[in-house]
C-alpha positions in Angstrom: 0.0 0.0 0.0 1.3 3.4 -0.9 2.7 5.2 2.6 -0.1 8.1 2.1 -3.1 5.4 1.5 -1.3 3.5 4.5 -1.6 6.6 6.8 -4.7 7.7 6.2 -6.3 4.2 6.6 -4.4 3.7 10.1 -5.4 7.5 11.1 -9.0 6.8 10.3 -9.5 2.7 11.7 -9.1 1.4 15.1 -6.9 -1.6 14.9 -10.3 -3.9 15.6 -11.9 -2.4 13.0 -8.9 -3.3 10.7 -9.1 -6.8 11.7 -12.7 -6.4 10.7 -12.6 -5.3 7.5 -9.3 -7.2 6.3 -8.9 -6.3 2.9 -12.2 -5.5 1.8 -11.8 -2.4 -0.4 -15.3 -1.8 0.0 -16.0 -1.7 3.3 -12.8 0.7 3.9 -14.3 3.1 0.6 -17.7 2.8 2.7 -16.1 5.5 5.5 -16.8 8.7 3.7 -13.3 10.2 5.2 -11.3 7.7 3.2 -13.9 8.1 0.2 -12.8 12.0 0.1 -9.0 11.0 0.6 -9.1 8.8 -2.3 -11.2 10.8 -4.8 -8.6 13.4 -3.9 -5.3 11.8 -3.9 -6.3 10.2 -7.8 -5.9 13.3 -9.2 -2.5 12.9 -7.7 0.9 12.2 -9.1 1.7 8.3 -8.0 4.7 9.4 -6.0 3.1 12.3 -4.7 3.4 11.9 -0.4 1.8 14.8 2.0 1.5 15.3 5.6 -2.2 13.8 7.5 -3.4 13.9 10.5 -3.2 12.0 13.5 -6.3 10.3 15.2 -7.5 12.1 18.2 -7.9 9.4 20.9 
């Protein structure tokens, strides 16, 4: 997975809901935060890498 695509995922999941989903595409597409991310970042060079945000615990 692409560093960016990895930190937003692991920003906006809870490890158990990781473990959850697995690698259904869908269900992580579903969460209308990564939906925006990724309809952003594919306008987006392939090697383009920016800062995100952390999860507030």
């Amino acid at each position: 997975m692409h560093p960016i695509c990895q930190q937003t995922v692991t920003a906006t999941f809870t490890n158990s809901e990781l473990e959850r989903y697995g690698t259904d595409v869908d269900q992580l597409l579903a969460n209308p935060a990564v939906r925006k991310f990724v309809d952003w970042v594919a306008k987006k060079d392939p090697d383009f890498s920016a800062a995100t945000t952390k999860k507030q615990r």
